[in-house]
C-alpha positions in Angstrom: -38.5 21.0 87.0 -37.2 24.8 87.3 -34.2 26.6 85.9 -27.9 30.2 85.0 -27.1 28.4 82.3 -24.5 26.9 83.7 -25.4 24.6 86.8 -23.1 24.2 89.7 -23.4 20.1 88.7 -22.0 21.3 85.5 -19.2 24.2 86.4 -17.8 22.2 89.1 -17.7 18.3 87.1 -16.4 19.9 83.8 -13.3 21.4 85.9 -10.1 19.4 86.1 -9.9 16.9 88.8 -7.4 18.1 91.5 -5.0 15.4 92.6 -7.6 14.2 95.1 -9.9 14.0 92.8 -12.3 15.5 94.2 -16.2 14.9 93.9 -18.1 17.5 92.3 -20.7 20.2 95.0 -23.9 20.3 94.5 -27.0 22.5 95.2 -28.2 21.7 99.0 -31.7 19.0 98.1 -34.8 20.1 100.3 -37.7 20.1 101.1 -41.7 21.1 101.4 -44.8 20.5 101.9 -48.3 22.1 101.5 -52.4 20.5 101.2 -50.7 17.0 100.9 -48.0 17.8 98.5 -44.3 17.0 99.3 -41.9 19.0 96.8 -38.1 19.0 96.1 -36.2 21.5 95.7 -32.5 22.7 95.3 -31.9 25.4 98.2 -34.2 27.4 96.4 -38.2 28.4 95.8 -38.0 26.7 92.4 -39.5 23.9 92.4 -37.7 20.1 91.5 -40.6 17.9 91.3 -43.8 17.1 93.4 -45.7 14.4 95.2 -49.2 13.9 96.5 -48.3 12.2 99.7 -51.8 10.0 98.6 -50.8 9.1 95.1 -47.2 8.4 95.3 -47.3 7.2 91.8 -49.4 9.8 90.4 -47.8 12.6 88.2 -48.6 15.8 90.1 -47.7 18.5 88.1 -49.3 19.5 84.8 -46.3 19.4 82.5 -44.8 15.9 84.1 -48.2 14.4 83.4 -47.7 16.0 79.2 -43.9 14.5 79.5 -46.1 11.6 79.1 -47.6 12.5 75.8 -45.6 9.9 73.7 -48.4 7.4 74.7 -50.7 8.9 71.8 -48.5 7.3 69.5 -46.6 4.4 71.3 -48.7 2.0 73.5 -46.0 -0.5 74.4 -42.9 0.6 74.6 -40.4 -1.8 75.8 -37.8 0.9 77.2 -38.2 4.3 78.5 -35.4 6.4 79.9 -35.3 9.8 82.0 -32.5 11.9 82.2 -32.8 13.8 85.5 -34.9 12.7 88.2 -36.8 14.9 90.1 -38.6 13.2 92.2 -38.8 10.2 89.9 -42.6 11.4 89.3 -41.8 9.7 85.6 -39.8 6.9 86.6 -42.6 5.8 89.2 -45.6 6.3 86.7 -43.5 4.4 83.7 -42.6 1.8 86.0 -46.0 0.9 87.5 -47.9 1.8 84.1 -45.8 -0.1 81.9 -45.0 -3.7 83.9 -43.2 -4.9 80.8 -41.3 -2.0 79.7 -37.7 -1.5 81.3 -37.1 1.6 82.9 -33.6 3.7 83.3 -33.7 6.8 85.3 -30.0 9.0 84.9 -29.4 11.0 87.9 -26.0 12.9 88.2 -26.4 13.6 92.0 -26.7 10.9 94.8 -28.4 13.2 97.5 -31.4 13.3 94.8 -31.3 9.3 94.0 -31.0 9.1 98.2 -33.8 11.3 98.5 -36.2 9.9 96.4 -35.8 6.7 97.8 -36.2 7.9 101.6 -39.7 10.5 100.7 -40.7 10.1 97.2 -41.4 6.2 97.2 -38.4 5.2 95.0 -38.5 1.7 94.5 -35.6 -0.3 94.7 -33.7 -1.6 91.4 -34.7 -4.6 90.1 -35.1 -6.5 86.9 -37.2 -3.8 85.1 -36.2 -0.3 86.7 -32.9 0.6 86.9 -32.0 4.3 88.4 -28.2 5.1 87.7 -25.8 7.5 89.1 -24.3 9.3 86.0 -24.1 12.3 83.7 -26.6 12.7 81.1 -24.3 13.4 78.4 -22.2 10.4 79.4 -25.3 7.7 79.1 -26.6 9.3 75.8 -22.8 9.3 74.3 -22.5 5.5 75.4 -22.5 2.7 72.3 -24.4 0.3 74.1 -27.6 2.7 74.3 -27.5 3.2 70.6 -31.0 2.3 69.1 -32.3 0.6 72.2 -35.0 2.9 73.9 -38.6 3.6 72.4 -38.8 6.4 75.0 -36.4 9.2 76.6 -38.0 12.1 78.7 -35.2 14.8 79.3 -36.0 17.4 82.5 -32.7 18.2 83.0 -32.5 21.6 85.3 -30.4 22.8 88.5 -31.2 25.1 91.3 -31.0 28.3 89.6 -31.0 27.3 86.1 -34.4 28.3 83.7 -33.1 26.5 80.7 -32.1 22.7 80.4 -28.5 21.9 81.6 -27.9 20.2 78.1 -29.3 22.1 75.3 -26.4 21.5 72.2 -27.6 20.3 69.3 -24.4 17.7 69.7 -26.6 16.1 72.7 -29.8 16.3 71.3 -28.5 14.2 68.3 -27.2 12.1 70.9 -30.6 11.8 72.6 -31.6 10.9 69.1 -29.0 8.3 68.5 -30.1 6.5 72.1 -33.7 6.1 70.1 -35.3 3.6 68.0 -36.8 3.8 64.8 -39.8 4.5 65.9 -38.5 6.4 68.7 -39.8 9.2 70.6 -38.1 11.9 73.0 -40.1 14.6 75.6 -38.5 17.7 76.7 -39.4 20.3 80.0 -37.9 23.7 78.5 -38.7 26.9 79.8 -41.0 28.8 77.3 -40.5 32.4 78.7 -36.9 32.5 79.1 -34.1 32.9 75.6 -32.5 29.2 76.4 -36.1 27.9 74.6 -35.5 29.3 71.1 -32.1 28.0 71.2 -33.1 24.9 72.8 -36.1 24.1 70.2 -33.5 24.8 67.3 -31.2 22.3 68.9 -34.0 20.0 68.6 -35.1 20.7 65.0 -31.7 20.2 63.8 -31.4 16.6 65.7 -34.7 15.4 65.0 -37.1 15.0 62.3 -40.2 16.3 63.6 -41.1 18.6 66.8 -44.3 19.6 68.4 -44.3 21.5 71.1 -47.4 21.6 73.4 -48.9 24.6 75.0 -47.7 26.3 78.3 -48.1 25.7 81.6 -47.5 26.2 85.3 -44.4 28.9 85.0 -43.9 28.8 81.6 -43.0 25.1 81.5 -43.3 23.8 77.3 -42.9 20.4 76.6 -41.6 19.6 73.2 -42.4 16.0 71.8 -39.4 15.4 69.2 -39.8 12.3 66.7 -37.3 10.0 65.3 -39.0 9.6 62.1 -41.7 11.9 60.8 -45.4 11.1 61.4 -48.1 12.5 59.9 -50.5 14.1 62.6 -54.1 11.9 62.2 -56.0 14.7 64.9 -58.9 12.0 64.4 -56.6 8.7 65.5 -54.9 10.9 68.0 -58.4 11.6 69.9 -59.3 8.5 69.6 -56.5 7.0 70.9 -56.2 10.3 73.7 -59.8 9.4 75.1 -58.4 5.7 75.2 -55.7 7.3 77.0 -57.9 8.9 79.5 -59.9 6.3 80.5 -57.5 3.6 81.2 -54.8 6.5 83.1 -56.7 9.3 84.2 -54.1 11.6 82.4 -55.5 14.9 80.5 -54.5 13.3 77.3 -57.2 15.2 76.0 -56.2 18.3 76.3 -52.5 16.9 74.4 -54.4 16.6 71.5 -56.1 20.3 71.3 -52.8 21.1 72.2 -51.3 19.8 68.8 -54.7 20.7 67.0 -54.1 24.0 68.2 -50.5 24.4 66.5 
């Protein structure tokens, strides 16, 4: 969820492989637990991701549940994708909301993947969720994913890090490229640090449109970043938000005041 630029993932895999070849280090995984919340983090306080030990499922945080706010304008998408994660808080919820949508989560370290299956209710692959050990950059950049997903929620930090891990405009178009026409893309960025202003510029330049909505917890802003340009219909979007609401429980009224507010 949380945030030096450049990650220890992302130091140590971009080096030269020794003659061993030898597998990247990554930030210890651990964890926590407080009023019937298990979190994740990286050796550090920041915090990876949460769970509510009683709604496995359920998005916990405030800015996991807006990474979400691509339902306002797509009901039935048939495949979502997250890059990094967490503690598949996105990957659960897409999987068990959507039972005919195919899900891919891209994970580039197996202690997280191992983790999530072991205290975070990971589900096991099968024909509709697919969780993959691999670089971000490498899945985006791959032919095959060209044009195929109507959804791709990128949370993409490291232990230390409070900026995304990928933040060029080259992988952004990428992230574009993976999309469908009518194709939409959710970011976590880190509105109180400089990697946001260069992130959401990154994001202008690859994509048509981009809303951000506001702040929360510390500092997290989600940016919403469109294929193709929509016009904004407050009036469809409440409806649809209250629509939203009472089918999921998620705040998706508050997405919308969000936007209004802009």
């Amino acid at each position: 969820m949380l945030i030096k630029r450049k990650s220890i993932e992302q130091v140590e895999s971009s080096r030269p492989a020794s003659p061993a070849a030898r597998k990247p280090k990554y930030a210890p995984v651990t964890l926590s637990e407080q009023d019937g919340v298990r979190y994740l983090h990286f050796g550090t306080e920041w915090v990876q991701g949460a769970m509510r030990l009683r709604k496995p499922n359920w998005p916990e945080l405030e800015y996991a549940q807006q990474m979400m706010a691509w339902m306002l304008w797509l009901e039935k998408p048939a495949r979502i994708a997250q890059l990094g994660l967490g503690t598949a808080t996105l990957t659960k919820y897409c999987y068990t909301t959507f039972p005919e949508a195919a899900v891919t989560a891209v994970e580039l370290n197996p202690s997280v993947i191992a983790i999530c299956a072991s205290m975070f209710k990971l589900p096991e692959n099968d024909e509709r969720l697919r969780v993959v050990e691999m670089d971000a950059l490498d899945y985006v950049n791959q032919e095959d994913n060209a044009g195929t997903l109507d959804v791709l929620q990128v949370d993409l930090y490291d232990a230390t890090a409070r900026g995304p891990v990928l933040d060029s405009a080259e992988f952004y178009q990428s992230c574009n490229a993976c999309l469908t026409d009518d194709g939409i893309m959710t970011v976590n960025l880190f509105g109180d640090h400089p990697s946001y202003a260069r992130n959401i510029k990154a994001i202008k330049f690859a994509f048509e449109q981009v809303i951000c909505l506001p702040q929360v917890h510390d500092g997290n802003v989600v940016a919403i970043a469109f294929k193709r340009k929509r016009a904004i219909d407050l009036e469809a979007l409440a409806a649809r938000a209250a629509q939203i609401s009472a089918d999921t429980k998620l705040p998706a009224k508050t997405w919308v005041k969000g936007i209004a507010a802009k």
